[in-house]
C-alpha positions as CSV (number, residue, x, y, z in Angstrom):
1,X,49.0,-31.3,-47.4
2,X,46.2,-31.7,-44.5
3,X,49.1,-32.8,-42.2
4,X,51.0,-29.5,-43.2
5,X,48.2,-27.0,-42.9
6,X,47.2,-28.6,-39.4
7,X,51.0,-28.0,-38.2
8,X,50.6,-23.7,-38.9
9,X,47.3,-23.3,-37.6
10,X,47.1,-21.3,-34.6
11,X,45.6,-22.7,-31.1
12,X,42.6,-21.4,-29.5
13,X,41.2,-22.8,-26.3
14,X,37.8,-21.7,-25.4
15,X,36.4,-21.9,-21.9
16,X,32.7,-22.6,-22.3
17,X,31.1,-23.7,-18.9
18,X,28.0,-25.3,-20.7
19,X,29.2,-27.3,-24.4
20,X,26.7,-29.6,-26.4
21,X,24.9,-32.0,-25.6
22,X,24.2,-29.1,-22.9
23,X,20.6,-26.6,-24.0
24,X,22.0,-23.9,-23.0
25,X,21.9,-21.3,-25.5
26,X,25.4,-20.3,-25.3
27,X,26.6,-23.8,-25.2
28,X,25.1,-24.6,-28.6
29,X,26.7,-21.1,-30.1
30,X,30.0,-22.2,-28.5
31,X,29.7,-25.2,-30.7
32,X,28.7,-23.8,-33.7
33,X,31.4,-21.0,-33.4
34,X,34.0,-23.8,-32.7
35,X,33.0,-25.9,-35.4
36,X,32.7,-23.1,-37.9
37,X,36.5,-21.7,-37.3
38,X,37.9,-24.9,-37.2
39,X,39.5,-24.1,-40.7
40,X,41.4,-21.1,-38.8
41,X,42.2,-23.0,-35.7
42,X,43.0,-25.7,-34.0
43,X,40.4,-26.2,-30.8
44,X,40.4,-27.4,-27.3
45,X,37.0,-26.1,-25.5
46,X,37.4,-26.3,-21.5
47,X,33.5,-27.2,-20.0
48,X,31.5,-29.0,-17.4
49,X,29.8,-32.9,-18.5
50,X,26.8,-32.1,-19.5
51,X,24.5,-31.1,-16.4
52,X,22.7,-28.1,-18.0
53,X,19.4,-29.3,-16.3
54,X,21.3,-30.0,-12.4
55,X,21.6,-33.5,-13.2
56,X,24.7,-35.6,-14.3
57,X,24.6,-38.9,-16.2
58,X,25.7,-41.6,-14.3
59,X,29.1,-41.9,-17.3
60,X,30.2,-38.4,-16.5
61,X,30.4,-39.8,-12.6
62,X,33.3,-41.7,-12.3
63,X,36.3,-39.8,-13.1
64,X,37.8,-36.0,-13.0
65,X,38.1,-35.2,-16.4
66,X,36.9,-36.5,-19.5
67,X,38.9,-36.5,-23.0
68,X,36.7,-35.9,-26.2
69,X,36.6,-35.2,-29.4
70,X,33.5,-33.5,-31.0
71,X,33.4,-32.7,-35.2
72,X,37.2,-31.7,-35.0
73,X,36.9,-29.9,-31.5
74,X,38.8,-31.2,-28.6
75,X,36.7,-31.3,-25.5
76,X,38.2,-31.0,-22.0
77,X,35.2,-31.7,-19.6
78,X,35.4,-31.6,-16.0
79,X,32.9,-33.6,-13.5
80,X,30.8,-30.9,-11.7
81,X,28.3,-31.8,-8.5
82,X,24.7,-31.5,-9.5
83,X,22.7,-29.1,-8.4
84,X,19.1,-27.2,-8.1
85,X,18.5,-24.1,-9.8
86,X,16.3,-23.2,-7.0
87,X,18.7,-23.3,-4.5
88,X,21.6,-20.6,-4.6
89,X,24.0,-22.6,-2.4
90,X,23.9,-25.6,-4.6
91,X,24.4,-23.4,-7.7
92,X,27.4,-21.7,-6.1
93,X,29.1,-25.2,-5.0
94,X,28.2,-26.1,-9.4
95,X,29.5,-23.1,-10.6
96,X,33.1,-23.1,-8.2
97,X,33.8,-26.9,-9.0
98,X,33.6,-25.5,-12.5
99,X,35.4,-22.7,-11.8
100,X,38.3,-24.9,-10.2
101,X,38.3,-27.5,-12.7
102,X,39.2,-25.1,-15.7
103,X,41.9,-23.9,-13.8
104,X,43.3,-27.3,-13.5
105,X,42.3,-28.5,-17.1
106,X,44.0,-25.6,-18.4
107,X,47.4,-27.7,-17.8
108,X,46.5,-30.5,-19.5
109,X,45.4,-28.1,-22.6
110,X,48.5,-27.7,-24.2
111,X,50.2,-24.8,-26.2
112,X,47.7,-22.1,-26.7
113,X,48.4,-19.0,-29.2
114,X,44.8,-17.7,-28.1
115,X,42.2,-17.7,-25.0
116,X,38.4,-16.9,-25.5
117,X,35.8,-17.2,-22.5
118,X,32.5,-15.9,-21.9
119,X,30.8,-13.9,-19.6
120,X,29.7,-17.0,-17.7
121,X,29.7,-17.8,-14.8
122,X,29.3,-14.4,-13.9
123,X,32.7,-12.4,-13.3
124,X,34.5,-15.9,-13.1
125,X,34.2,-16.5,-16.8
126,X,36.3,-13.5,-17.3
127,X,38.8,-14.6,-14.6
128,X,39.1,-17.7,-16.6
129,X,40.1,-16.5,-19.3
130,X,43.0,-14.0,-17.5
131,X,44.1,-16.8,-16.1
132,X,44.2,-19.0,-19.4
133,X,45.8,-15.7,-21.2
134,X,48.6,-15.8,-18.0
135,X,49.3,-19.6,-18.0
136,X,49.7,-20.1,-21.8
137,X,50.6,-16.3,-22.6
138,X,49.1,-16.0,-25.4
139,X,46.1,-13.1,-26.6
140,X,43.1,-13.2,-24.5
141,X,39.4,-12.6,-26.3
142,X,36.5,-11.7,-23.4
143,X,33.3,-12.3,-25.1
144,X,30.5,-10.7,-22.9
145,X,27.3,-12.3,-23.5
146,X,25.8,-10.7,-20.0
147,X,27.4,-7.9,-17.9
148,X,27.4,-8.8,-14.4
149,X,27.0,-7.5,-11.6
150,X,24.5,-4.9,-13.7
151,X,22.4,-8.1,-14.5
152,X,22.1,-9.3,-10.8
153,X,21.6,-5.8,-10.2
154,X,19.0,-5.4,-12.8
155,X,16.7,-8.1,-11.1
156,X,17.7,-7.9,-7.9
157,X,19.4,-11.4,-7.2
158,X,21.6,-9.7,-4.6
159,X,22.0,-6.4,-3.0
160,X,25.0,-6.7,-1.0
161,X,26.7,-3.6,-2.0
162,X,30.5,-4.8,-1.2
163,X,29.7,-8.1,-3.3
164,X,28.3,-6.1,-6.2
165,X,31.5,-3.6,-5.9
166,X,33.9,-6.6,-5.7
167,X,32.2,-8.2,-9.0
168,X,32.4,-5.0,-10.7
169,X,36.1,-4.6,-10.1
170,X,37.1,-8.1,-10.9
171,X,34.7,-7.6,-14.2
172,X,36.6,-4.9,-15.1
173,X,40.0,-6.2,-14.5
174,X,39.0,-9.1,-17.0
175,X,38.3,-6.5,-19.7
176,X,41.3,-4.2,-19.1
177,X,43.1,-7.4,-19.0
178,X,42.3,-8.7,-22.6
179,X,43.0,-7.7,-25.8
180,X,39.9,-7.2,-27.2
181,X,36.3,-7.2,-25.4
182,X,33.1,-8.7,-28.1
183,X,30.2,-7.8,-27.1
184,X,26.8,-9.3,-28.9
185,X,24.3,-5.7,-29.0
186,X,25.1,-2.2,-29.9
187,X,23.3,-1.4,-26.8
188,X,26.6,-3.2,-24.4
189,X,28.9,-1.3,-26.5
190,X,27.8,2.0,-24.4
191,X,27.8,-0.3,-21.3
192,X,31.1,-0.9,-22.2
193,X,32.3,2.8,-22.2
194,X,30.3,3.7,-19.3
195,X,32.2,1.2,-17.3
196,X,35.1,3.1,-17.9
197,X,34.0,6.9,-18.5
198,X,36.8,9.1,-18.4
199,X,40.1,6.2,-18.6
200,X,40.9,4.5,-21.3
201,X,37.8,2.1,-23.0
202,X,39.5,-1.7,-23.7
203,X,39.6,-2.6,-27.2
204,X,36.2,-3.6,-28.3
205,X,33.9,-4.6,-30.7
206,X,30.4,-5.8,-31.2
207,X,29.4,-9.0,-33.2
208,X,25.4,-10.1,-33.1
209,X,24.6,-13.6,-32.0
210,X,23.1,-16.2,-34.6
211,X,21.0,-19.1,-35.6
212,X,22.1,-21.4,-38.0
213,X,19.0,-20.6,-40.3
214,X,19.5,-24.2,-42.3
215,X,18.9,-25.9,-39.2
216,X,15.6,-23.6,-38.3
217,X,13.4,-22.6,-40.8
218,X,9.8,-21.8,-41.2
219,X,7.6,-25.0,-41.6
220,X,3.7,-25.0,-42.6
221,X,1.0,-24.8,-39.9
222,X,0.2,-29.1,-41.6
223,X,3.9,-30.3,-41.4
224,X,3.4,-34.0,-39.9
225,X,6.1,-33.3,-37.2
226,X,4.7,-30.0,-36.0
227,X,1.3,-31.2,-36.0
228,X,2.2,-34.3,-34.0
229,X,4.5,-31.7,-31.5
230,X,1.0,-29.5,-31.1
231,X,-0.9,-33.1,-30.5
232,X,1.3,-34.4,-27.9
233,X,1.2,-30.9,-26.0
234,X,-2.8,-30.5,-26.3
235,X,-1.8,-27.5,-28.9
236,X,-4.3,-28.3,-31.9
237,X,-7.0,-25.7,-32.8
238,X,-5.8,-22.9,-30.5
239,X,-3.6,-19.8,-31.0
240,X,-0.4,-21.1,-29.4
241,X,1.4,-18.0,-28.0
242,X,4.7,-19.5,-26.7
243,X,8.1,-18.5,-24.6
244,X,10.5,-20.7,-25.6
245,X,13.9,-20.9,-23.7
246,X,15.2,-20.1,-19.6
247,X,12.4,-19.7,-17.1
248,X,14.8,-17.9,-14.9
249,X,15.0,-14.4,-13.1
250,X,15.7,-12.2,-16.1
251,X,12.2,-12.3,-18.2
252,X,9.4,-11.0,-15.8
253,X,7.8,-14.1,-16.2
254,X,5.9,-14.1,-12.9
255,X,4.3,-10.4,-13.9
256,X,3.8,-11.6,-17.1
257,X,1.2,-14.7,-15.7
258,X,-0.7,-11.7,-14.2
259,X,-1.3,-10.6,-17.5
260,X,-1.7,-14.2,-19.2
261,X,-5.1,-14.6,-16.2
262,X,-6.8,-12.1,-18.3
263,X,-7.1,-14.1,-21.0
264,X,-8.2,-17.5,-18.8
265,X,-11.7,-17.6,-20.1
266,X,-10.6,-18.1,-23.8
267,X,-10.4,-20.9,-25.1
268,X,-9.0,-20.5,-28.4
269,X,-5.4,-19.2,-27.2
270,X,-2.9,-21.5,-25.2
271,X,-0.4,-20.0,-23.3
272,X,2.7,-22.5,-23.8
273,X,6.5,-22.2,-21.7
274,X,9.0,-24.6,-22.9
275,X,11.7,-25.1,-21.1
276,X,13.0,-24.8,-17.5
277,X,14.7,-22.5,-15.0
278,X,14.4,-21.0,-11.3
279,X,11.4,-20.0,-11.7
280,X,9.2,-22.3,-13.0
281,X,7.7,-23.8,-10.5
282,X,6.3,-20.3,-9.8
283,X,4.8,-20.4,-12.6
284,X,3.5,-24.0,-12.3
285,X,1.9,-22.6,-8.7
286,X,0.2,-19.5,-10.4
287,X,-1.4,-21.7,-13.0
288,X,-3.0,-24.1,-10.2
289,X,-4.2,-21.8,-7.8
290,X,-6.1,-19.5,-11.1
291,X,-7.1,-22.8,-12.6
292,X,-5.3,-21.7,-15.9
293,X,-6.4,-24.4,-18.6
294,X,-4.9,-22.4,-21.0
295,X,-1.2,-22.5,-19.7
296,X,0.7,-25.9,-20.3
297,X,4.6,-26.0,-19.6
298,X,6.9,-28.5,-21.8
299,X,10.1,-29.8,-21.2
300,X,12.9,-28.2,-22.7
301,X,12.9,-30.0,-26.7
302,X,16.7,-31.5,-28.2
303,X,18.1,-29.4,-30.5
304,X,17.2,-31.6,-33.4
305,X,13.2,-31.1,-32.6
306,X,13.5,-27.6,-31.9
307,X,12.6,-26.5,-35.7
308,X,9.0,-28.5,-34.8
309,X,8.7,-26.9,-31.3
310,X,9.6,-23.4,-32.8
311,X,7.1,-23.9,-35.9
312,X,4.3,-25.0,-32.9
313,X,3.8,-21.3,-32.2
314,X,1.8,-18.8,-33.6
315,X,3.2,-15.6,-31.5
316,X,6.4,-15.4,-29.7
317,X,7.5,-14.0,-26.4
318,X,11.0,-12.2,-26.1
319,X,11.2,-10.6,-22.8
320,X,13.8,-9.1,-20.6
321,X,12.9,-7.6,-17.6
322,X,13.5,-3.6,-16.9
323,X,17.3,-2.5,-16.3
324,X,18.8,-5.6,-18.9
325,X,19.1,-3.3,-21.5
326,X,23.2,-2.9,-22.7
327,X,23.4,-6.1,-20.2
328,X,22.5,-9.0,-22.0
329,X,20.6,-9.7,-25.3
330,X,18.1,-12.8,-25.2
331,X,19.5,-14.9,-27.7
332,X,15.7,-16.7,-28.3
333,X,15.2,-13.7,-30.7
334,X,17.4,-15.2,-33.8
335,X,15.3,-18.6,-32.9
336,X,12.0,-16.5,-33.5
337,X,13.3,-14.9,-36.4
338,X,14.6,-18.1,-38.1
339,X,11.2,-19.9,-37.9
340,X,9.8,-16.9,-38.8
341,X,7.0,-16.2,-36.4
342,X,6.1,-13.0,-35.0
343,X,7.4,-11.2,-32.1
344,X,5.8,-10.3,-28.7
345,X,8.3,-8.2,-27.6
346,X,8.8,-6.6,-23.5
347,X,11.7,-5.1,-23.8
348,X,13.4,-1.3,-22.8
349,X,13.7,1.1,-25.8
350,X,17.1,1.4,-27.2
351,X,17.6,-2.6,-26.2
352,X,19.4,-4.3,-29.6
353,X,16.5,-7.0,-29.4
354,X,13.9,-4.0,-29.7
355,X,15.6,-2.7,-32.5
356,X,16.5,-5.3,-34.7
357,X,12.0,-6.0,-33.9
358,X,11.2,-2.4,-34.9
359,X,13.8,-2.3,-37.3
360,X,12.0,-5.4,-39.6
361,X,8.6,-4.7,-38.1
362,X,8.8,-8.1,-37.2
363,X,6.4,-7.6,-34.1
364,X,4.8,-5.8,-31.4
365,X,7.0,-4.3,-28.6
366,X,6.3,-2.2,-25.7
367,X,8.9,-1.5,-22.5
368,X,9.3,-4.3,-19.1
369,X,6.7,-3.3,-16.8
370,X,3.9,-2.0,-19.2
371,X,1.8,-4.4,-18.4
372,X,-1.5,-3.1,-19.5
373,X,0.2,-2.8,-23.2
374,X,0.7,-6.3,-23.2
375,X,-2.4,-7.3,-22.4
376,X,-3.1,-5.1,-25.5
377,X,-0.6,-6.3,-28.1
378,X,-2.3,-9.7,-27.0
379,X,-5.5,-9.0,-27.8
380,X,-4.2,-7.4,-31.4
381,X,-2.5,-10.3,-32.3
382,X,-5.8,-12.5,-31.6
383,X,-7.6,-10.1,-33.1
384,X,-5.7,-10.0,-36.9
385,X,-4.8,-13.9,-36.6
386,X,-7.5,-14.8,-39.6
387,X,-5.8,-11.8,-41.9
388,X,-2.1,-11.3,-43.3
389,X,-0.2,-9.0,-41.4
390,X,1.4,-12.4,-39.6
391,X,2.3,-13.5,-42.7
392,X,4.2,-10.4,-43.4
393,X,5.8,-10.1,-40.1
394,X,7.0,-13.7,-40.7
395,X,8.5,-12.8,-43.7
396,X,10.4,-9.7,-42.6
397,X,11.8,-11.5,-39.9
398,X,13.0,-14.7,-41.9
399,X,14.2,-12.0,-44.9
400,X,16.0,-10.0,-42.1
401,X,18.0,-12.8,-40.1
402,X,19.2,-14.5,-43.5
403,X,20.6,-11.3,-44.9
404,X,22.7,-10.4,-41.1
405,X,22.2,-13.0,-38.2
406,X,23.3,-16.3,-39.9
407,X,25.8,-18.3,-38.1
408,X,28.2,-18.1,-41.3
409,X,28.0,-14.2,-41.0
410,X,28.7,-13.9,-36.7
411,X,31.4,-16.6,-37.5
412,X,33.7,-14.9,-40.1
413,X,33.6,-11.7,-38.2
414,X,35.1,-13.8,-34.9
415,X,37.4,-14.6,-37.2
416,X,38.8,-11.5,-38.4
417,X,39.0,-10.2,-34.5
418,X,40.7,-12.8,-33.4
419,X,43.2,-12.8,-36.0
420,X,44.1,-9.3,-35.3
421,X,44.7,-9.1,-31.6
């Protein structure tokens, strides 16, 4: 019977750039979506060896492509050079060999009856995924995690106007070319219609990321593992306030240690960055030159020992900087929310993040560049830490992402719209 009811289902084959053991946060929800519709489909993902961090193991050098099979999920990866996320050039080379690669692998993929990318790389993860829907002819499913080029616009990465034009076009002609565009906040949905005022809008809709809240949960303050995470970090007896996730471009994190210098002189709070990114070692430099013994930076944590590093913290940051909002939604949020700690959130008015925070009253928020309020909503939070208004925000955000942002929820609504292309 198995045999049988493996022969009639349908093929997807998912382009995913970064796929576990990768940290990057669309990797791991690439897995869990694969995994969770694998009683729908039968899977092939397309992605790089693992080289999130620049580097590659020395296993994933020897070859072209790698064959493997992960929980059910056939894995087509393709060897990538390594790279610096400091240096542009080196990124480009990463992100082309990719790019190439997929193009290749998609031969050796087999019969498809459905493509799905992602936004990313930027513009090229839509191309890949045209190209997948032309090769195997089968429906094509864009999922756009972040627009680009509005999101290299946003923070100014580049501001070449013909390279910004030629992105947009190409972006474009990956959405009018599929058969239905996802997009993960309310907020893209009008991005999605500006794009094309006045001609005809691409089938869309709009399904929320996820955590898979029985993997992160809320833990007490005393659990062994957490306390020996806070121990190891120099985090015990202080107010941990922690950004957990990509110290890159699009969070305002450089402003934001402008704001963290304010608070040098106490030494009940710690100022904690886990993770890495292109700008980090910006941050690194701020925090020697200001002598900031309240700032520590921690490597990024595996998966499995995220729950203790999420727990750690008693206040979390979820920024974007000013001009992301209907671009990208920071995916760090659901995280937050499963562990249940309160929100510090930077983020534009209108943004889905911001609302799904006001709409639980699971934080603080104020808009990217209002600095002065964030010093502010700091000094609340450190203020009330001995009362229970934490407790509360804790509980509406934990209530909140159970009831709507579970992984079981997002995954049976990919489901139905890729069933019905």
């Amino acid at each position: 019977m198995a045999t049988l009811e493996s022969k009639v289902k349908k093929k997807l084959l998912i382009y995913a750039h970064y796929y576990h053991p990768d940290v990057a946060s669309t990797g791991q929800i690439l897995k869990e979506l694969a995994e969770g519709m694998l009683d729908s489909f039968d899977i092939t993902v397309i992605c790089v060896v693992p080289s999130y961090t620049g580097t590659v193991a020395d296993e994933y050098k020897t070859k072209f492509f790698y064959f493997e099979e992960i929980n059910g999920v056939k894995v087509i990866r393709i060897r990538v050079p390594e790279f610096t996320k400091s240096s542009k050039v080196s990124r480009i080379k990463n992100i082309l060999a990719y790019f190439v690669g997929a193009m290749m692998a998609t031969f050796k993929a087999g019969k498809m009856d459905y493509v799905y990318s992602i936004s990313q790389p930027p513009v090229l993860g839509g191309l890949i995924g045209v190209w997948g829907k032309w090769m195997k002819r089968a429906k094509y499913i864009y999922n756009i995690q972040d627009f680009n080029p509005e999101q290299t616009m946003a923070v100014g990465y580049s501001k070449n106007k013909m390279i910004l034009n030629a992105m947009l076009w190409f972006d474009k002609f990956s959405c009018k070319a599929s058969d239905k565009v996802i997009v993960v906040g309310r907020d893209m949905v009008e991005t999605v219609k500006e794009r094309f005022k006045g001609k005809k809008v691409p089938n869309h809709s709009f399904i929320n990321n996820w955590i898979d809240e029985k993997e992160i949960y809320p833990l007490s303050p005393d659990h062994e593992q957490v306390l020996a995470f806070k121990k190891k970090h120099g985090l015990e007896n202080k107010f941990v306030i922690m950004y957990s996730g990509n110290i890159g471009l699009y969070y305002d994190l450089e402003n934001m240690m402008h704001v963290i210098k304010e608070f040098k002189d106490r030494e009940d709070v710690v100022f904690a960055f886990i993770g890495e990114g292109s700008v980090l070692n910006n941050l690194v430099s701020y925090k020697d030159e200001y002598n900031l013994t309240n700032v520590t930076f921690i490597p990024y944590q595996k998966k499995s020992d995220l729950i203790y590093s999420l727990n750690a913290g008693d206040v979390h940051w979820c920024i974007n900087a000013k001009g992301i909002k209907g671009v990208s939604v920071p995916s760090k949020l659901y995280g937050i929310m499963a562990a249940g700690k309160p929100i510090l959130g930077v983020l534009e008015e209108g943004s889905e993040a911001r609302l799904i925070i006001e709409e639980t009253g699971c934080g603080y928020v104020t808009e990217p560049g209002n600095y002065g309020e964030v010093e502010a909503i700091i000094e609340q939070f450190l203020n009330e830490k001995e009362n229970n208004i934490h407790a509360e925000m804790s509980k509406h955000a934990r209530g909140y992402l159970t009831k709507n942002l579970t992984k079981d929820v997002s995954i049976r609504k990919y489901i139905k719209e890729i069933t019905s292309c």
